[in-house]
C-alpha positions as CSV (number, residue, x, y, z in Angstrom):
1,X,0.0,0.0,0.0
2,X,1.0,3.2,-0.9
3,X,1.4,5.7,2.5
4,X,1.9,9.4,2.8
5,X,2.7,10.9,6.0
6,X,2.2,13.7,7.3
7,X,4.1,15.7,10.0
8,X,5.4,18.5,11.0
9,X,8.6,20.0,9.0
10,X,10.7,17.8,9.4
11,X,14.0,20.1,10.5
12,X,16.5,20.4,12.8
13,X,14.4,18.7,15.5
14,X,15.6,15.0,17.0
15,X,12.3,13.7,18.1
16,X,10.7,15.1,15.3
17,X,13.5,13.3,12.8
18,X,13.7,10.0,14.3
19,X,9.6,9.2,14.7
20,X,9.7,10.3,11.5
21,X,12.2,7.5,10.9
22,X,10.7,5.0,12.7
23,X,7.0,5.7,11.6
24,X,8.4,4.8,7.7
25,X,10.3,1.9,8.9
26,X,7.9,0.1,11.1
27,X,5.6,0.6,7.7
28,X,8.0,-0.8,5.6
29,X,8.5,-3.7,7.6
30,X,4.4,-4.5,7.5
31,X,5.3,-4.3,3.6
32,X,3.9,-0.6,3.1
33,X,5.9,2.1,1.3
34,X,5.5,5.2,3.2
35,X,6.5,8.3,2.0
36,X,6.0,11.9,3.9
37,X,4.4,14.9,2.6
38,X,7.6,17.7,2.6
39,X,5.7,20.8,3.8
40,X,7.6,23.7,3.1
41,X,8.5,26.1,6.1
42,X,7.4,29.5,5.6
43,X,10.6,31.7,5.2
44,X,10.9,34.5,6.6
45,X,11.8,38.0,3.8
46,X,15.4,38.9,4.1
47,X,14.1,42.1,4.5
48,X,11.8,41.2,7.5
49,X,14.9,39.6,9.2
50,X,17.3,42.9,8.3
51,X,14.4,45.5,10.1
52,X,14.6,42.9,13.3
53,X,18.6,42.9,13.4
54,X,18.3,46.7,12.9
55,X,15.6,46.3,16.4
56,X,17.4,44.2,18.3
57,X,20.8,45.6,17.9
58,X,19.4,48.7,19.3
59,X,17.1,47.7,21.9
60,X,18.1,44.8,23.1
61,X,21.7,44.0,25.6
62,X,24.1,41.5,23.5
63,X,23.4,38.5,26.0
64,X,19.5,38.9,25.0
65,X,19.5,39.0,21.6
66,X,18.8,36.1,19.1
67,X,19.4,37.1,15.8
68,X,16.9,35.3,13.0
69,X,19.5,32.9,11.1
70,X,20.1,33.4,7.3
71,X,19.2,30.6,5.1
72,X,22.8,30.1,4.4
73,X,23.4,29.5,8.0
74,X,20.6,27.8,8.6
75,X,21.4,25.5,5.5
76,X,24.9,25.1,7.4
77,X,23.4,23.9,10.8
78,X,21.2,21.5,9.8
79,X,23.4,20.0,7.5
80,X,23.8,16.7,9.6
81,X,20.2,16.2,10.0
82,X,19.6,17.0,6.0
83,X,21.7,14.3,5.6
84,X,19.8,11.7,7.7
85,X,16.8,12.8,6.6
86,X,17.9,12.2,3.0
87,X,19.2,8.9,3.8
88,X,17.0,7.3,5.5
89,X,13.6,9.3,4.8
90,X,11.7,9.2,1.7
91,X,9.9,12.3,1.2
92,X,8.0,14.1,-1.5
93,X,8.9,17.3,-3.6
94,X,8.5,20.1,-1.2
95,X,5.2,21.2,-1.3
96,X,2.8,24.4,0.2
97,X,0.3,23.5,2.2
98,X,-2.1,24.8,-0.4
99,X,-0.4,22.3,-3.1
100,X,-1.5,19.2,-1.2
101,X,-4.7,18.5,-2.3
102,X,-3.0,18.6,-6.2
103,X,-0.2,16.3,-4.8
104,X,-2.7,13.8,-4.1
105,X,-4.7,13.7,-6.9
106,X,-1.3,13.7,-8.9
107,X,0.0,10.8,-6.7
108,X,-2.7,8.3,-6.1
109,X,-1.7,7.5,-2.4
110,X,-3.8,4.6,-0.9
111,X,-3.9,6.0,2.8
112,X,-2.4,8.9,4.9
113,X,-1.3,8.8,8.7
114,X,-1.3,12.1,10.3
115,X,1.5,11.9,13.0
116,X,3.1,11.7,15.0
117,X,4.5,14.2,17.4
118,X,2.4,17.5,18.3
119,X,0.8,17.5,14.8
120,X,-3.0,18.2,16.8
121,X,-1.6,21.1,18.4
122,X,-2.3,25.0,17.4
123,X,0.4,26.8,17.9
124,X,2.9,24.8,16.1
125,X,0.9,25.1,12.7
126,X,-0.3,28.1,10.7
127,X,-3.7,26.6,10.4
128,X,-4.8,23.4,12.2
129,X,-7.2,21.9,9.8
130,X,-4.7,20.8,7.5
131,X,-3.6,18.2,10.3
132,X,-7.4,17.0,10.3
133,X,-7.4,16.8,6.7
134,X,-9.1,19.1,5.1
135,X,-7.4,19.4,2.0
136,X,-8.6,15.6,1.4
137,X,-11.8,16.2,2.7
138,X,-14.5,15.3,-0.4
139,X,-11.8,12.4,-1.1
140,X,-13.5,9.5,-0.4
141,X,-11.4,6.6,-1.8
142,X,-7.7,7.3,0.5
143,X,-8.0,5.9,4.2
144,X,-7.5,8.5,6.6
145,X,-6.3,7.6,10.3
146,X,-4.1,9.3,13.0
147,X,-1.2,7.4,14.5
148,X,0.4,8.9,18.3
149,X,-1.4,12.2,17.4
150,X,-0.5,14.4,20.1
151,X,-2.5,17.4,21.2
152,X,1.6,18.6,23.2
153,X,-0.6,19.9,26.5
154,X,-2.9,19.4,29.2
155,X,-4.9,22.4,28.1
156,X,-7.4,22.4,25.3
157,X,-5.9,25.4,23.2
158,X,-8.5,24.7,20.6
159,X,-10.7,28.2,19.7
160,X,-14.7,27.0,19.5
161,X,-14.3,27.3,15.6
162,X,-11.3,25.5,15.2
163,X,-12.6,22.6,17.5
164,X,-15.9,22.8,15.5
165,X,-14.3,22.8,12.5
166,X,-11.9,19.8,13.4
167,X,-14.7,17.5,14.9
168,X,-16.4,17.7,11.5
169,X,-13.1,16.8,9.7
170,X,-12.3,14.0,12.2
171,X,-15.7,12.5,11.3
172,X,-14.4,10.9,8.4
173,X,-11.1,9.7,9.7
174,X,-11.4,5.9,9.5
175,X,-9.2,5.1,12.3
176,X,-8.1,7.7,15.1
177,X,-5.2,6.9,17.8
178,X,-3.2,9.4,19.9
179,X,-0.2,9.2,21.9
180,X,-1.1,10.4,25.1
181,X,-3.7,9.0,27.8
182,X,-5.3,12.4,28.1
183,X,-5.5,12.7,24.5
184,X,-8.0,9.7,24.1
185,X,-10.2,11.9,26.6
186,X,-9.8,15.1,25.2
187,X,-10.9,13.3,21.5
188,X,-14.0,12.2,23.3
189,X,-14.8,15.2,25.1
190,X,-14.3,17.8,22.6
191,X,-14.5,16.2,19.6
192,X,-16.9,13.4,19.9
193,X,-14.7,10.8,18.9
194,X,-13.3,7.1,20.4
195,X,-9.8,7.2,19.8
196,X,-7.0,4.4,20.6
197,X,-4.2,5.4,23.0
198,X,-0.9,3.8,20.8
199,X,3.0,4.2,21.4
200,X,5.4,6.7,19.8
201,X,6.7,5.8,16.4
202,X,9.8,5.7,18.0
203,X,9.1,2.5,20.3
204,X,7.3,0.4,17.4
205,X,11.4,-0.6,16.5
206,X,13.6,-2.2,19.4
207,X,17.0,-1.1,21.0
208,X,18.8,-3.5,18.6
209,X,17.8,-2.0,15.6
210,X,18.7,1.4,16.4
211,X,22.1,0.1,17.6
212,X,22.2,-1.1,13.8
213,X,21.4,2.1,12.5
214,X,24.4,3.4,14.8
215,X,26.7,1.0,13.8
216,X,29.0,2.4,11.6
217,X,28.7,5.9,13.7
218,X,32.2,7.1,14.8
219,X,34.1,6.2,18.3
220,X,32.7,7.7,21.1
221,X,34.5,8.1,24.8
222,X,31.5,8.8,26.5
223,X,30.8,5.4,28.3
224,X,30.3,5.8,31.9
225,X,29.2,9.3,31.5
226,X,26.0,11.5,32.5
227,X,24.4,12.6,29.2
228,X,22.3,16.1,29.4
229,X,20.0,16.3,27.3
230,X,17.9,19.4,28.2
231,X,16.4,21.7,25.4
232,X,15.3,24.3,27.4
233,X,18.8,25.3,30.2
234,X,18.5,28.0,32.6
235,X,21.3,28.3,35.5
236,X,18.8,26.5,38.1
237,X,19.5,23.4,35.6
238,X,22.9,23.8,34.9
239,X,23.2,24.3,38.8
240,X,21.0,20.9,39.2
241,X,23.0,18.5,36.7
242,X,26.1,19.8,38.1
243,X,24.8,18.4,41.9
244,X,23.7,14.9,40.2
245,X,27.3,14.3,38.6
246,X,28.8,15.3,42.0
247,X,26.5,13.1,44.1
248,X,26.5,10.0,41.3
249,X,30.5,10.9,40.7
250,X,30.2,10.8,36.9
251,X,31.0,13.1,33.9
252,X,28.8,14.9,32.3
253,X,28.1,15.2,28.3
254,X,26.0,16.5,26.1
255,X,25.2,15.8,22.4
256,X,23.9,19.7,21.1
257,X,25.5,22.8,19.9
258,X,28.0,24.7,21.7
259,X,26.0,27.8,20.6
260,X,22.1,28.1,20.4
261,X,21.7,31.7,20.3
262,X,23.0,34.1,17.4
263,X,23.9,37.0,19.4
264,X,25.9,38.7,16.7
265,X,24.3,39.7,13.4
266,X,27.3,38.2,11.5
267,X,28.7,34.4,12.2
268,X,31.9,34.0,12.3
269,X,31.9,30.7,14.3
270,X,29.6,28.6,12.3
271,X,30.4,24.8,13.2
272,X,29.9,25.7,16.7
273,X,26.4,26.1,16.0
274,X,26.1,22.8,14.2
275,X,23.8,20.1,15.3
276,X,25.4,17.1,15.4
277,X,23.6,14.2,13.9
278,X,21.2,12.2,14.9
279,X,23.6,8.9,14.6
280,X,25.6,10.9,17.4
281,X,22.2,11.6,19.4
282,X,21.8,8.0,19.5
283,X,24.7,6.9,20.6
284,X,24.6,9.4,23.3
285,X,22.1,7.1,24.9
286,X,23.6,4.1,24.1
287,X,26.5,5.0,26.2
288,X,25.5,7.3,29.3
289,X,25.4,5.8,32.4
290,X,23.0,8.0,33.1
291,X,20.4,10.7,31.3
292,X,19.1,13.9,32.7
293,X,16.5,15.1,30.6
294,X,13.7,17.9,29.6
295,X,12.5,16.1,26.4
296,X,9.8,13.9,25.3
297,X,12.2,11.9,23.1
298,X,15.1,12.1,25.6
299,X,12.8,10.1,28.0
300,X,12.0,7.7,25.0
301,X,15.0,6.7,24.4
302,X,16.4,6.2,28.3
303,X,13.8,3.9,28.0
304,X,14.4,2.0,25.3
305,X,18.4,1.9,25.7
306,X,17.3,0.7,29.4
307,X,19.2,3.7,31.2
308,X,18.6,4.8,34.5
309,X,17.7,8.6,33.8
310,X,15.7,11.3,35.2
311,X,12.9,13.8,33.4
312,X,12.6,16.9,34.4
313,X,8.7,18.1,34.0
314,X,8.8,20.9,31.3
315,X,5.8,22.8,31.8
316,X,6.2,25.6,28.7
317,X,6.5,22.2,26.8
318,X,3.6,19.7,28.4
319,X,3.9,17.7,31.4
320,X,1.2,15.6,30.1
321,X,2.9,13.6,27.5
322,X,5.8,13.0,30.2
323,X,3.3,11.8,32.8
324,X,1.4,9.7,30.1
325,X,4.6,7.7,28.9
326,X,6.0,7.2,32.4
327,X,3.0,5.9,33.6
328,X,2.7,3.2,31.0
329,X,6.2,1.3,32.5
330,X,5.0,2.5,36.3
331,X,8.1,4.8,36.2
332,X,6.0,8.2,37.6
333,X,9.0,8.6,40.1
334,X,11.3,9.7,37.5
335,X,9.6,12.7,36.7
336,X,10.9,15.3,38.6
337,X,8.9,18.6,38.9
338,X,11.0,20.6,41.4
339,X,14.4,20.9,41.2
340,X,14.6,22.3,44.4
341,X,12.5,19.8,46.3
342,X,14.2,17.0,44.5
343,X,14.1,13.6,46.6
344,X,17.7,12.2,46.1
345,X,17.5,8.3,46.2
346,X,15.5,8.7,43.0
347,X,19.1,8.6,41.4
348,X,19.9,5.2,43.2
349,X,16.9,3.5,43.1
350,X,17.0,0.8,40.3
351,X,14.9,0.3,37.3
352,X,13.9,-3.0,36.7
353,X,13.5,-3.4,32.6
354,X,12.9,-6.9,32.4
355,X,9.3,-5.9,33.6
356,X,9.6,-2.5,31.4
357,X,10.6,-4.5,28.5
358,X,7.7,-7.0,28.8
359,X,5.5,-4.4,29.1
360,X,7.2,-2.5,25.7
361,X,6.7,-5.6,24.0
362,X,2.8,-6.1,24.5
363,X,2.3,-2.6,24.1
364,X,4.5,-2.4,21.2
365,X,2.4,-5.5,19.7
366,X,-1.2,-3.8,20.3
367,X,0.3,-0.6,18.3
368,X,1.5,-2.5,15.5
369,X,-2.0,-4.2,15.5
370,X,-3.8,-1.1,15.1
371,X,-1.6,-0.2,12.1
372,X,-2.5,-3.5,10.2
373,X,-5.7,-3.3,11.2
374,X,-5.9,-0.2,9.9
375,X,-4.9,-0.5,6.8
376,X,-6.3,-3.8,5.9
């Protein structure tokens, strides 16, 4: 069966990447070929970006400003990732969200999966509906279903018209699963709808066939280490990580940029803002000794690399989709929500992942079931 996907951009954006990854290859592996819809990121004028360079560089200090990147460096950045993405991704010609409706007729796809990641949430999308469909809305003949849609928060951010608007769309999904417990309620509360509560993309595929796709990846000295993995750092953090590696008396690493922040309207320094790849990412995982993380996909992949780790609640980001994963392997202790009331035998107290990883394994069956199911 022919498959399109779609997502959000794919960019320079790790969980985003690798569920993306994951999605296609669990698909293949059903004997599917999945490809995903390449929506084009609005860009942003060069003329636009030289008026707010002009505004920050004026009223803003240098340690707060964040200079829009040019697409040159941007380009230069996310070279790594551009090159997983075209290795292991199959994606379309980019395309405008007003161009998908012509893409389908043109490419006589058989069924679409909308997902995964925060594709069901407002703010990260100029307009919502698209991620309900409503492009294909009067076609009849492609199956439409939802895999791990996530909503990204506890709150409904939903306007009544969009909601409205995205019940009726929903209506003629013909099978509807989200990634979060919560999820499965807010589709029946505000839209009406039974929906299946599935796992991340990312857990359909096992430890061992990541550590294949990591296999030719180079060296990498950080066995025994504490990896950091927090997207959003503040000095309370740093101050936090800094305690664990004292009282664990480990190392710390991290796999991300040296330099997030463009604080100078001219780079001089480029490769320091590189993102390594996502090969590198992964092995990050595979050899901490232990992971102290703010992400989604950080806690993921503690779990399935069976690491003893620690999330931090991230509350500008959703604790929901934290709370709902965690609660699936009976690992609510590892989310930590204050720093500075944090309970310190959480770091010695062990993880047992035979039960984790029997529990993975049915849950990771009933996912896969709802895929062939709906598709058949």
């Amino acid at each position: 069966m022919k498959i399109a996907i779609l997502t959000l951009p794919l960019h320079v954006n790790y969980g985003g990447n690798i569920q993306n990854y994951s999605l296609q290859r669990a698909l293949k592996n059903l004997g599917h070929e999945p490809v995903t819809i390449n929506c084009k990121i609005r860009s942003i004028s060069p003329v636009r970006k030289f008026l707010s360079a002009i505004k920050k560089t004026l009223t803003q200090s240098k340690d707060k400003r964040n200079y829009l990147l040019t697409k040159n460096e941007f380009n230069s950045i996310a070279c790594n990732h551009r090159n997983f993405i075209n290795q292991y991704i199959s994606i379309t010609q980019p395309v405008e969200y007003s161009s998908l409706s012509a893409l389908f007729d043109a490419e006589h796809f058989d069924a679409i999966l909308v997902g995964s990641d925060q594709v069901w949430r407002p703010k990260y999308t100029e307009n919502i509906e698209h991620y309900f469909l409503d492009f294909l809305e009067k076609n009849k003949e492609i199956k439409k279903i939802s895999y791990a849609a996530s909503f990204g928060s506890e709150l409904w951010e939903y306007s009544h018209e969009q909601q409205r608007r995205c019940q009726e769309l929903l209506r003629h999904f013909n099978a509807v699963s989200v990634r979060e417990s919560l999820a499965v309620n807010m589709c029946r509360d505000n839209f009406g709808i039974s929906a299946s509560h599935v796992l991340d993309p990312t857990m359909l595929l096992t430890k061992e066939d990541y550590l294949f796709l990591i296999k030719d990846s180079p060296l990498d000295y950080n066995n025994g280490k504490i990896f950091n993995y927090t997207l959003d750092t503040s000095e309370d953090k740093r101050d936090f990580v800094i305690s664990i590696s004292e009282k664990l008396q480990r190392d710390v690493f991290f796999t991300y940029p040296i330099k997030t922040k463009k604080q100078s309207v001219f780079i001089s320094d480029i490769d320091n803002y590189k993102y390594p790849s996502i090969e590198s990412w992964l092995n990050s995982f595979h050899n901490a000794d232990f992971v102290v993380t703010d992400s989604f996909h950080g806690t993921v992949f503690s779990i399935i690399f069976n690491k003893p780790f620690i999330a931090l609640a991230n509350q500008a980001r959703g604790t929901a989709r934290f709370l709902s994963l965690l609660e699936l392997f009976d690992l609510k202790e590892r989310l930590v929500t204050d720093i500075h009331g944090f309970d310190d035998n959480i770091l010695y107290n062990h993880i047992d992942y035979n039960k984790v990883n029997q529990k993975l394994d049915l849950l990771r069956s009933d996912s896969l079931r709802f895929l062939i199911d709906s598709l058949a």
